[in-house]
N, C-alpha and C positions, 0 to 999 in steps of 0.2 A: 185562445188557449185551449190544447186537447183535453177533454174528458179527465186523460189518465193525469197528466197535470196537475190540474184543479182537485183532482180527488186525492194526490199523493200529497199536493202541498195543501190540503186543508186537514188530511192525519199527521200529518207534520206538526200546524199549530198544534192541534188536540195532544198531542204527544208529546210536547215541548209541556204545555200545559199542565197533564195531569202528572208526567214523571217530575216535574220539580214542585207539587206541590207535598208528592209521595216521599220526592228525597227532603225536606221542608220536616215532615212529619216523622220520619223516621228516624231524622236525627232528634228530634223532641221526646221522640219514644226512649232511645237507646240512653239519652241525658236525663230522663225522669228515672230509668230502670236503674241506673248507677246513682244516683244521686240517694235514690230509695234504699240501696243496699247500704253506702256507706252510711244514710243517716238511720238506721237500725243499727248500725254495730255502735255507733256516736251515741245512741241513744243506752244503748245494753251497757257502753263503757261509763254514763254521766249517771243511771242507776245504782252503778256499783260503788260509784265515789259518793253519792249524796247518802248512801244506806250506813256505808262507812262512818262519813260526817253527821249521821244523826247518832248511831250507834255511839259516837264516840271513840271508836278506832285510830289507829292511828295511819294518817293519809301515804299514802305512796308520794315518792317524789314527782314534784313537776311532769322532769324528765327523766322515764327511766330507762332509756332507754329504744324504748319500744316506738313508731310512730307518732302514738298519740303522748300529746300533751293536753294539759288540762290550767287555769287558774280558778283559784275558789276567794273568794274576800267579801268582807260584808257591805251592805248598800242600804239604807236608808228607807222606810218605809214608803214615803212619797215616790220614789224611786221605782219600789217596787210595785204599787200600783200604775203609775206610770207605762210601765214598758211590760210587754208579754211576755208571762211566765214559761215560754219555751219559742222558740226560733230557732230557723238553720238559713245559714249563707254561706256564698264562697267567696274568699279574701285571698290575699297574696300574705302569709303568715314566716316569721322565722325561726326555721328548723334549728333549735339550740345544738343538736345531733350532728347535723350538716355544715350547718355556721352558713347557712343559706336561706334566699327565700322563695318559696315553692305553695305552688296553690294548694288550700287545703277547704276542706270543708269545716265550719264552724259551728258549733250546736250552743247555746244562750240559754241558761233554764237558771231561774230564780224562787228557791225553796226558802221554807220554815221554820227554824228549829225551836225546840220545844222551850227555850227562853223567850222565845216570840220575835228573836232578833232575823232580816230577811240576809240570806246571804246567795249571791247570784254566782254560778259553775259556769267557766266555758272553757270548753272541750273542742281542739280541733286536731285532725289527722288529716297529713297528704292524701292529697288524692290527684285526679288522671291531670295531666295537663288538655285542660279543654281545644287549647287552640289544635295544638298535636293532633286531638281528635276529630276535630275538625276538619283539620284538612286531609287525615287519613280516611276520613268519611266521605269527604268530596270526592278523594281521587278514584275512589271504587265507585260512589256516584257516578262518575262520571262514565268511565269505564263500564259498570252498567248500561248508565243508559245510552252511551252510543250504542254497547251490543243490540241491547234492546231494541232502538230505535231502527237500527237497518237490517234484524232477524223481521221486526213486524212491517218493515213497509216491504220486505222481499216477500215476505210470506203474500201480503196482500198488494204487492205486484203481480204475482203469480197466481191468486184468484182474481184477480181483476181481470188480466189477460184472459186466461183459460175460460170465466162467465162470458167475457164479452166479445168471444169468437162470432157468434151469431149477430153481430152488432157489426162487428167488421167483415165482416162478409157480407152485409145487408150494402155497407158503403160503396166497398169495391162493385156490388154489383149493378148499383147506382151509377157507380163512376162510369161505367162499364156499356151502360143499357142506350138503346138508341130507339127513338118511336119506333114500331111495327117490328120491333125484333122479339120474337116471344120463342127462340127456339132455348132459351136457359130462362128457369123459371126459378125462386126463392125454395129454401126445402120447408114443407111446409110440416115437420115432423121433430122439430128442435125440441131437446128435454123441457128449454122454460117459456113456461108458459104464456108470461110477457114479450116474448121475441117472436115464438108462434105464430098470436094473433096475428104480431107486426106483417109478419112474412103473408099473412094470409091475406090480410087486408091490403097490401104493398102489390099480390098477383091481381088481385081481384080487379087494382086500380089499374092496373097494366093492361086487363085485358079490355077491360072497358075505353081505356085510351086507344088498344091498338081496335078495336071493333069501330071507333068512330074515327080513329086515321085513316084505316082502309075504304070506310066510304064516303068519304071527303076527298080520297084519291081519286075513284072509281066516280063520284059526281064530277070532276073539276077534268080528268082527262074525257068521261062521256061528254060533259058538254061543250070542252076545245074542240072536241072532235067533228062536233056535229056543225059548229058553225063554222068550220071551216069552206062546209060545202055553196052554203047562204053565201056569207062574206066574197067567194071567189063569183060568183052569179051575180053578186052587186056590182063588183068589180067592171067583170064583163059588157054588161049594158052597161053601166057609166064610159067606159071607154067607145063604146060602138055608140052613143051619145052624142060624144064630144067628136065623133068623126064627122058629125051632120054638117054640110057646110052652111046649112041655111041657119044655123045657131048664131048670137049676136056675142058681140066678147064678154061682156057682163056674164050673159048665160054660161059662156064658157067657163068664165075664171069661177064662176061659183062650183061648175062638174067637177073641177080641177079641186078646189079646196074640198069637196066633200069625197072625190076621187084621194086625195091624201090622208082623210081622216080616216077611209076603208084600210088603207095601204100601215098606217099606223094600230088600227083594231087589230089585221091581220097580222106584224108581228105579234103585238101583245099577247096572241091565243097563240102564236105558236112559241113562243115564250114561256107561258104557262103549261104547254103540250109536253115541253123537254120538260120542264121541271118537275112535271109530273109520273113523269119516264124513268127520271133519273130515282126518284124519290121507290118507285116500284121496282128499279134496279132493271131494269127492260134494256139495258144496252151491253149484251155480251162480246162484242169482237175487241176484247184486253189482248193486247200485245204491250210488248217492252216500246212505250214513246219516248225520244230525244225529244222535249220541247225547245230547246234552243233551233234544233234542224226545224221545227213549223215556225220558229219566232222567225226566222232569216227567210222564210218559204213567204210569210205572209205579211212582212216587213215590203219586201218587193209590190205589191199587190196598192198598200197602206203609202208609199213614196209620194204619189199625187195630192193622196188627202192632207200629211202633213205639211206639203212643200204650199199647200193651198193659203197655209196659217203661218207658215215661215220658222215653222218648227226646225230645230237644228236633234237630230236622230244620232245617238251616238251608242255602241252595242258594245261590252266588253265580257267576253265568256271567255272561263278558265278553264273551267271542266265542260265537260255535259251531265246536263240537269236528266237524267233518267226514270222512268217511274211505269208502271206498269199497270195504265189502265186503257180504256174505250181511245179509241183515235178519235173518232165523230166529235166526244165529248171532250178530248184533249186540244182540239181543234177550237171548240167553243170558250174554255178556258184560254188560250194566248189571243185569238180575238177580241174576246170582251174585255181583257184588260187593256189592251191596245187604243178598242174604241174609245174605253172610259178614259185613256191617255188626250185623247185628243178632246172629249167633250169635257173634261176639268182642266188641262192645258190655257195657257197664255200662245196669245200668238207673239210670233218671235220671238218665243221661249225654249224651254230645253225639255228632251226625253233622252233617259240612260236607260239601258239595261243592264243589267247585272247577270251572270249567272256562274254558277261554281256547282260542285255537284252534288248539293246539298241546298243551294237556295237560287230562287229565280224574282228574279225584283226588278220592278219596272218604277223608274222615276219622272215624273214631269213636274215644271215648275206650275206655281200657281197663285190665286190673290190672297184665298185664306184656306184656311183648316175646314172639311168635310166634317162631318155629326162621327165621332169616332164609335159612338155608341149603336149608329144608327146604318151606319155605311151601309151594311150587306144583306140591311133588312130589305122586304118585298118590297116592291115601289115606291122605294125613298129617292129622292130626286134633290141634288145642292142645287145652291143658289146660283150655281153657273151652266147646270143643266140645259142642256138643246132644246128646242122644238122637236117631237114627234116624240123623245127618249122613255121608254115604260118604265124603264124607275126596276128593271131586271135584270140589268146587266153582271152586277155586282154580285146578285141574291143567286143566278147561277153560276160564279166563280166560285160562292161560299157553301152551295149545294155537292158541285163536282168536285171540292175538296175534302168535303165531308167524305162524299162517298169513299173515297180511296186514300184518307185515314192522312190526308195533307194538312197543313196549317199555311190558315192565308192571315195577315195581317195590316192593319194602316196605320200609317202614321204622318206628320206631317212635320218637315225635318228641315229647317235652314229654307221657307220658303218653298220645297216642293213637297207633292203627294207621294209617298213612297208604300207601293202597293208589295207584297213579300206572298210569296209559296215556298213552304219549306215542307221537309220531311219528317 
């Protein structure tokens, strides 16, 4: 879940929360404040009638008209201790007036008259219809608090966004960043304070990565380089060696196995030389390549190797696959997958290629699934791997697509390895 998400839908509860406990309360408020107005005039109207009834006066009707009605009758002393000398409630009462029944508010007050006899008032007047109110209160509720709710998550949509420029731009430039590229660097000058630091600490770590990439470059090409010279001088006398005729075959076939294990070192280092090259970007001659025209060039070359294994080779290109880097290096790229065709291959199995002008995909059959995770890592070697294989084949398809912004992928599809360069 994004950031902005979690943070929209967590003021969401919060706001769901406190606007219904507000609308909850408000309507409590607004039913205390009515209830307190009519039971003051109920109360002003039951003083009037009990001052009457002690005075002696003579009482108004029932109804006279007016809202309020009133009953006065005498009650019992136990009675009157009994039950409290003033109370208000609301009833559903009938309006003599209306010939109807309509909520009203009810006032209960049991006085003394000076015989000592208790005589109990109750006094009640229409008043609001609650439920009415209710749902007129809802509706504006509600109506409220939509506005509300999507004025304040807009509002803090738009600080959200607006603070967390620096946050998304830290991402993008994450997404963005590749070891030893340090020509864009974080701004290290943002109003807050907390993203600042980040950006400072984020260059600091960049530089420090790239100060130890470059000389892990610089170690790993000086040292290909130099045993290059060694490894060919081994070479050498091992083969002017094995010329000796006075050599016994034992003697021989031992030259021979330590003669292939030089032969083996020596790719290895010059394996590690390219990928060192590529990684420094040392290969400038980019022209526009047709990889399909080197697939069909080197295809011819590759006929013996797979006829060896009873490979059945079949090529179907729609477009041309186009792309515009190093020949050398586009050269190593359709080799290597080639090879890897035939060292994870079945014999008397199948290789397809595909190509269209947008994707170049080579298929061979096979016994099981490669490490998907692991394929294009340095010297990963499956379980059907050759004798002599460095375990680099793959690590510079997956280098010289990096470099020119390609996408390679594996999968393992219906029985075969289906290896993919796309754009």
């Amino acid at each position: 879940m994004k950031l902005f998400h979690l943070v929209m839908w967590r003021m969401s509860a919060a706001l769901i929360v406190i606007l219904t406990c507000w609308a909850v309360l408000f309507y409590l408020a607004v039913m205390e404040e009515v209830n307190d107005e009519v039971d003051d005039s109920l109360g002003a109207y039951a003083e009037s009638l009990i001052i009457r009834s002690l005075s002696g006066e003579e009482m108004p009707d029932s109804s006279n008209g007016s809202n309020n009605q009133y009953y006065l009758y005498e009650v019992s002393e136990t009675y009157a201790n009994t039950y409290p000398r003033i109370s208000y409630r609301d009833e559903m009462v009938y309006i003599t007036e209306r010939s109807e029944k309509e909520p009203a508010r009810v006032l209960m007050t049991i006085f003394q008259r000076g015989d000592g006899s208790y005589m109990e008032l109750v006094v009640y007047t229409p008043t609001i219809e609650k439920y009415d109110l209710q749902r007129a209160i809802l509706g504006w509720i509600v109506f409220l608090y939509v506005l509300l709710f999507l004025m304040i998550l807009a509002v803090n949509a738009w600080v959200f966004h607006r603070n967390m420029k620096p946050l998304y731009h830290l991402l993008k430039w994450l997404e963005d960043y590749h070891l030893g590229d340090t020509s864009v660097r974080l701004d290290e000058k943002v109003p807050i304070v907390e993203f600042r630091k980040l950006n400072q600490a984020i260059n600091s770590a960049s530089d420090r990565s790239h100060e130890l990439f470059e000389q892990q470059k610089l170690f790993i090409g000086n040292a290909s380089h130099e045993m290059q010279t060694p490894l060919a001088i081994c070479r050498n006398r091992l083969e002017m060696m094995m010329e000796d005729e006075s050599l016994g075959e034992k003697q021989l076939s031992e030259l021979m196995k330590t003669h292939q294990t030089l032969e083996n070192l020596t790719r290895l280092n010059k394996s590690l030389l390219l990928l060192c090259k590529i990684d420094n970007r040392q290969f400038g001659d980019i022209r526009l390549i047709c990889l399909d025209e080197l697939l069909l060039a080197y295809l011819k070359d590759y006929e013996e190797v797979y006829a060896y294994r009873n490979m059945d080779v079949r090529v179907d290109i729609e477009e041309s696959f186009k792309v515009e880097m190093s020949e050398s290096l586009a050269s190593v790229l359709v080799t290597n997958l080639l090879k890897n065709a035939f060292v994870h291959g079945q014999e008397h199995g199948k290789l397809n290629v595909y190509v269209t002008s947008h994707v170049f995909e080579i298929r061979n059959t096979g016994d099981r699934p490669l490490d998907g995770t692991r394929v294009f890592d340095r010297f990963y070697k499956g379980a059907s791997s050759k004798e002599g294989s460095t375990g680099l084949g793959l690590a510079l398809v997956d280098s010289i697509c990096k470099a020119y912004r390609l996408q390679v992928s594996y999968r393992f599809q219906e029985g075969e390895h289906v290896f993919s360069v796309s754009e």
